[in-house]
N, C-alpha and C positions, 0 to 999 in steps of 0.2 A: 552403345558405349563398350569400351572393354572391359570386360571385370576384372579387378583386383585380384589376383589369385597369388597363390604362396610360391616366392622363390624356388628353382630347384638348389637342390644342394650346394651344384658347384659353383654357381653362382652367390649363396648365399657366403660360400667359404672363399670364393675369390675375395668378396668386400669384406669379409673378417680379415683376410690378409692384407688388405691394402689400406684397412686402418689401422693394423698394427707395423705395418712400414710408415703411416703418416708417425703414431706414436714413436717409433725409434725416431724420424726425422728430427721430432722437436727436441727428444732429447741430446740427439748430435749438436743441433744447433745450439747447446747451450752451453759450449763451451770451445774456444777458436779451435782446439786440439781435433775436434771431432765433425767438425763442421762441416767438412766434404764429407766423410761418410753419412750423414746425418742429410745431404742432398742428396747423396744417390739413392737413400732410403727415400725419400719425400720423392724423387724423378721413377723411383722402380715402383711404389705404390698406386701415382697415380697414371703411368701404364698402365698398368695392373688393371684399374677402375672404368679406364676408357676405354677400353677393348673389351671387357668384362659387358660394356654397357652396349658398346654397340653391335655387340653378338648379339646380346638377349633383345632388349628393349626394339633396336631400329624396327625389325620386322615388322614391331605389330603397327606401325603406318601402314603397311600394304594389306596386312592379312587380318581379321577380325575374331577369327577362333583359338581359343587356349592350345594350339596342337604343339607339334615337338619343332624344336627351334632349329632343327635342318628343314624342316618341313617350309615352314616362315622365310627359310633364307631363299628357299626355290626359287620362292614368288616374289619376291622382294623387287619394288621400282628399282630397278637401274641408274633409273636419273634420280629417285632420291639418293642412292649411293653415291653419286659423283658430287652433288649438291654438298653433303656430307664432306668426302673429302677432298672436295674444294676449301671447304672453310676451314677443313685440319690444317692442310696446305697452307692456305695464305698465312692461318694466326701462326704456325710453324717460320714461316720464314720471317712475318716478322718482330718473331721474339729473339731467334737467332741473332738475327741482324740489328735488332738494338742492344741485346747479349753481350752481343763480340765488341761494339762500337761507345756505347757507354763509358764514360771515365768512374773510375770509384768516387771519385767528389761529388758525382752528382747520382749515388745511391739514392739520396732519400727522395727527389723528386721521382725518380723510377719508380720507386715502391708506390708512391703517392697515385704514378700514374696506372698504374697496375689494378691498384684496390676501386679507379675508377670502373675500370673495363668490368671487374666483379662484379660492382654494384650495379652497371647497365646492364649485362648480361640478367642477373638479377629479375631486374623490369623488365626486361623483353621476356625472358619466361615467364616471367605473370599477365604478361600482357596476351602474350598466347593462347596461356591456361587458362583466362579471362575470355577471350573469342572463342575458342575450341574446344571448351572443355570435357567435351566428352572422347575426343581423341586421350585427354590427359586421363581418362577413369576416373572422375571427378564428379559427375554431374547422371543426373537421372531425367532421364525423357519422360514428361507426365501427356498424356494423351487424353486431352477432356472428350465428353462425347459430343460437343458441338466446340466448333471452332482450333482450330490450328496447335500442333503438339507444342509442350514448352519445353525447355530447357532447362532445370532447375541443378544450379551448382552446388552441392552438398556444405550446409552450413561450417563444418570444420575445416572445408577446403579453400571456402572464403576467409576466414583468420588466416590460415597460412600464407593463401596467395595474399591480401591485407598487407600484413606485415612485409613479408619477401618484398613485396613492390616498396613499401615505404621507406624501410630501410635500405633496399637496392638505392632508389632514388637519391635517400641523404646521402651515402654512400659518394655515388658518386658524384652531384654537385658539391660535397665540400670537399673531395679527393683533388675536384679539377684546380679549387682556388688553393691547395694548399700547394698544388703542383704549379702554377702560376708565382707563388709567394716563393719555394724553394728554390725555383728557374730563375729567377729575377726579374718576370713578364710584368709582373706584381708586385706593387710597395711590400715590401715586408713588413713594414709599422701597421699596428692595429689599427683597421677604420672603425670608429666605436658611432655610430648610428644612433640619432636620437629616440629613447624610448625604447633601446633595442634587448631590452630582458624581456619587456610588457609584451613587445611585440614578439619575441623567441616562445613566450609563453603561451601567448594566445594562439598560436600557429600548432605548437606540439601538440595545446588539446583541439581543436578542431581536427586535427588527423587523426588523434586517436577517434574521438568523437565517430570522425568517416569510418572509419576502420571498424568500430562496433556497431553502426549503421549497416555497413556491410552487410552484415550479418544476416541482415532484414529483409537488405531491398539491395539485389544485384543489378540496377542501372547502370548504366555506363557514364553517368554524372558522379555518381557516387566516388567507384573506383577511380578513374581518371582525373578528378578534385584531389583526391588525396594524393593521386600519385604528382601532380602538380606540385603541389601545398610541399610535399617533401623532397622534389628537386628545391624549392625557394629555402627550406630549413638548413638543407645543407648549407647552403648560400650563406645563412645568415647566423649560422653557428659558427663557421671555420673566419670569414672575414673581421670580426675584431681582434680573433687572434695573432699576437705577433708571427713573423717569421720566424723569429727564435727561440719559439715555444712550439716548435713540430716536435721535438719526441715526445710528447702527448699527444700530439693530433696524430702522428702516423700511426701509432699503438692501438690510439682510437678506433680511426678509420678501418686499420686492421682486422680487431674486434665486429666492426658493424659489416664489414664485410663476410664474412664466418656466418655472422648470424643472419643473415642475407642467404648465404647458400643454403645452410640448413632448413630455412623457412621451404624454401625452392625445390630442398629435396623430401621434404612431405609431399608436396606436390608431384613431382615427377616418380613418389615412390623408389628412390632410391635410397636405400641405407647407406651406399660408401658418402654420399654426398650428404647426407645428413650428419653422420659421423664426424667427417672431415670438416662441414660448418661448426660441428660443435667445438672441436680444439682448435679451430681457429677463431673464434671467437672467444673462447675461457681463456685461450693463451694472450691472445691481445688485451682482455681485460684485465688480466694478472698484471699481464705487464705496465698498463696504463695506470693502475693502480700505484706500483711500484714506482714508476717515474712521478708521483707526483706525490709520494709519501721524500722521495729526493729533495723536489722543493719544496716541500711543506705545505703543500698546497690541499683544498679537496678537488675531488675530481670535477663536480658539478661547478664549482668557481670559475674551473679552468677555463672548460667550454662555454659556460655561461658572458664570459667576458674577458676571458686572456688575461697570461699573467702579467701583471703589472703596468696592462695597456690603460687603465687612468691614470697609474701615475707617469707616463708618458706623453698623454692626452697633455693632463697638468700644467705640462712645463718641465718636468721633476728630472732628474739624474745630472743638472749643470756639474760639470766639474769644480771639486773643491778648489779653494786658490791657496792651496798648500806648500811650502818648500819639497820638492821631492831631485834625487840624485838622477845624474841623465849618465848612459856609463857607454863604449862605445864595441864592436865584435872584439878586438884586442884583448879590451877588460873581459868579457867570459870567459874566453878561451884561458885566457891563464889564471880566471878562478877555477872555474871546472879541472884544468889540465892541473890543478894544486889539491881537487878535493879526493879524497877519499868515497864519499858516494855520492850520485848527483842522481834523482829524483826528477824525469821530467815530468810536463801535466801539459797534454797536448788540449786543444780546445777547437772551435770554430773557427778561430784566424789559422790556425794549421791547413783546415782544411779547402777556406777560400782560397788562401797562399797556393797550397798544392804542395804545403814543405815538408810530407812525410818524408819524401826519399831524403832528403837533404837533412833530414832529422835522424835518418837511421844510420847516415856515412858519419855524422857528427855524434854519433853513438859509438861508432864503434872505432871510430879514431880516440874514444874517451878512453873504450874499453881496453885497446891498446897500451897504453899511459899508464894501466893498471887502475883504473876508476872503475868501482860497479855503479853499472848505469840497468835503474829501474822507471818505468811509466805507469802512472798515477792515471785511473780514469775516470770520471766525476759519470753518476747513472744517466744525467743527463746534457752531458758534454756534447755540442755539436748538436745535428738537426732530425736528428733520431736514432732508437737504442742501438746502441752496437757503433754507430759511425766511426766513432774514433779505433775500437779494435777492427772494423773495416779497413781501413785507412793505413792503418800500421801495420795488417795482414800484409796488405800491398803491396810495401814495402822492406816486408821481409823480414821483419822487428819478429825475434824469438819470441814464441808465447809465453818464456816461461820467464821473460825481462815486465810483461804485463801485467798490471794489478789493480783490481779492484777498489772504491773507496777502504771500504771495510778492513780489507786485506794490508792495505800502507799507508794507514794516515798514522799509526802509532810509530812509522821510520822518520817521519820528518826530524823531532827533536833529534834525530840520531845524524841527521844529513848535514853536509857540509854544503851543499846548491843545489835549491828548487829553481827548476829552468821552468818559467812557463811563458808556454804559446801561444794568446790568444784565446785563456781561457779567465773569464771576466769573472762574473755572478758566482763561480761554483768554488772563487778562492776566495773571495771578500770576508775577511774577520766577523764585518759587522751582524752577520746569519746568526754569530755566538752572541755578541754584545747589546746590538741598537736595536730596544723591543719597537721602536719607531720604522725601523727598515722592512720595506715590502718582504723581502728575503729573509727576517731573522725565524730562528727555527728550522731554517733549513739546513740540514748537513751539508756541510762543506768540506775540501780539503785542505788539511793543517801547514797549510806550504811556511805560515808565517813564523810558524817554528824552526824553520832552517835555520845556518845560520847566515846563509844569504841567499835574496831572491831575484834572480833574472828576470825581467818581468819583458816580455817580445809585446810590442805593443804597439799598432800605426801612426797614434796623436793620441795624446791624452785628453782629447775632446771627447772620444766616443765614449759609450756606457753599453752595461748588457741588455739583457732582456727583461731586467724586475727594472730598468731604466734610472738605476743609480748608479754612483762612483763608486768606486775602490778602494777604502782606505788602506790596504795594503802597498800602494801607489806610493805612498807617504811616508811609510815608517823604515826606519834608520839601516834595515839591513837588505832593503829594497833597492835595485840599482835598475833603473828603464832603460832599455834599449826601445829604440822608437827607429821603426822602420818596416816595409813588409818583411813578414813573415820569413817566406823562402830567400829573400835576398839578406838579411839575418842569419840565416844559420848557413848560408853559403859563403859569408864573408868570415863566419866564425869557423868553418870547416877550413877554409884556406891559411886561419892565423894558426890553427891546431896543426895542420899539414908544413 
């Protein structure tokens, strides 16, 4: 086997530097101003990492002695070097090519499909580390003095590979269904499974159960049960969740991904990859955390059974049979074109429409008019975090017209028109009022304090995601515009023109 020995220096300073480029990255990414340099921090790191790695590490496939790593590259297979950057190659051209070719609408399925590739990648190195593991510097050859050498895998190396597999596995079986749910391959309604908490539970511990089994007894039953058991958990955590409850699930998925690779880079002995699982994983859990202190939710509720998927099971979100104002493009345009500030709140119907561009020309023909035109963004607006500042990136919307809950809900009472888009659950009063509402407690934004509400809306059939009504639908300074989305603010950009 190869022993473990101590990095050299510059290697050790290369992945000190390539996880202090992942750390700039996240913090670029945490604010749209910074965001590009905050990638090319994240794209120069993990060069950095790769090259870094396959300097050092590729050799010792070929050569077996600690010697100096020109020495190693001498002898180096050939054909594993091309093997190698065959597979740089391929996954190179086609990240490029879904890169260039992707719509921003369908960001969050991307992401979703991504955190898959993780998590398999994941299980194929433990799977490896599992078969070879003395290639990995894992395992210790015990030689009895009758009968045949063994192969014994170093207890602390079975936890890691353990976990890595399991979590690879959930990974990516609920990565694929929530990328089925955001694609539209898949109902986006929660399928809620009979018995499916007893059954989610009894499943999580019999893997853990495998998993400390492990420990014990490295079968190939063992390992491979569990790795099983957690492709089916993925399965069966992500499926009752709604469609309209990903930015939880992708935050998640995020998270378990992170922590996926870091298990992975115990195993292959690499600290950039251990590093880099670990802020991806604390960041996605922050985050996950954060989106669901938004809906007021716990985090274990979430996953456990989606929000608000009983009371949609139920029957629950019929529409009230209320009097409410029907008003037609005309009518905005010459309330907007009379307000002083108009407040939009872009939501998910924005994004299925595709009516960001059509939202920013209708901005700035406001802006024109001499109207300050500001966008309201709920933490969990759309089908995961960021969507909607994605969206409006896209289309060019100044950063500095952008704003946070926190940041403008104390403008509403100030505002003359709340325009909103297609944003359901995150503007409903009743989160303040109706301790009965799946949603109350959740923060929302204040739109009903305008003094009038646009409200862009396809039929007043549909409901959000916690699968109730609106009462903001109903009340007196509420005006519906009932129509898509982008053919909405394309009839109101021509009355404004």
């Amino acid at each position: 086997m190869h022993e473990a020995v101590a990095l050299p220096a510059w290697v050790a300073l290369a992945y000190l530097v390539s996880g202090a480029c992942f750390i700039l990255a996240l913090r670029g990414l945490s604010s749209p101003v910074s965001a590009q340099t905050g990638n090319r921090f994240g794209i120069a790191g993990m060069v950095l990492a790769v090259v870094t790695t396959l300097i050092y590490h590729v050799p010792f496939i070929a050569d077996q002695e600690p010697v100096s790593v020109a020495a190693k590259w001498h002898d180096v297979d050939p054909v594993t070097l091309a093997e190698i950057g065959l597979a740089i190659a391929i996954g190179a051209v086609i990240g490029l090519v879904t890169a260039r070719r992707i719509a921003m609408t369908a960001m969050p399925q991307l992401v979703a499909a991504f955190h898959s590739l993780v998590g398999l990648a994941a299980v194929l190195v433990a799977a490896a580390a599992y078969l070879n593991p003395e290639a990995f510097g894992i395992a210790v050859r015990i030689t009895p003095v009758y009968g045949p050498s063994i192969v014994n895998i170093l207890p602390v190396s079975r936890v890691e590979m353990g976990l890595g597999a399991a979590i690879g596995a959930i990974t990516f079986s609920g990565s694929v269904i929530a990328f089925l749910k955001l694609n539209g391959n898949m109902s986006g309604k929660p399928i809620l499974l009979p018995g499916r908490h007893v059954l989610n539970l009894a499943t999580l511990a019999v893997i853990i159960g495998l998993v400390g089994y492990f420990t014990q007894d490295q079968s190939p039953w063992v390992f491979f049960t569990a790795v099983a058991l957690s492709f089916l958990i993925g399965f069966l955590l992500i499926v009752p969740i709604g469609g309209a409850d990903m930015p939880v699930v992708v935050s998640m998925l995020n998270s378990y991904s992170g922590w996926a690779a870091a298990a992975m880079g115990f195993t292959l002995h690499n600290t950039a990859m251990i590093v880099t699982g670990a802020l991806v994983g604390s960041s996605g859990a922050i985050l996950s955390y954060i989106m669901c202190r938004a809906m007021n939710r716990s985090f274990i509720s979430v996953i456990a059974g989606g929000f608000g998927g009983d009371a949609v099971a139920a029957g629950g979100g019929a529409a009230i049979d209320r009097p409410w104002k029907r008003g037609s493009a005309e009518d905005a345009a010459f309330l907007m074109s009379q307000a002083e500030q108009v407040i939009i709140v872009p939501g998910y119907g924005m994004a299925v429409a595709q009516a960001q561009h059509a939202l920013r020309e209708m901005g700035d023909l406001l802006k024109k008019e001499g109207v300050s035109v500001k966008y309201a963004i709920h933490p969990v607006a759309g089908r995961m975090p960021g969507h909607m500042n994605v969206l409006l990136a896209e289309a060019n919307v100044p950063y500095d017209e952008v704003f946070e809950l926190e940041d403008i809900n104390s403008e509403f009472a100030r505002t003359d028109v709340a325009f909103v888009i297609g944003a359901n659950d995150v503007t409903n009063p009743a989160a303040k009022t109706d301790k009965s509402s799946p949603i109350y407690g959740m923060p929302v934004l204040d739109v009903e304090k305008a003094k009038t509400v646009l409200f862009v809306k396809r039929s007043m059939g549909g409901v959000g995601y916690a699968g109730v009504d609106n009462e903001l639908f109903y009340r007196d300074n509420t005006m519906m515009l009932l129509a898509d989305a982008k053919k909405m603010v394309e009839e109101i950009v021509k009355a404004l023109g």
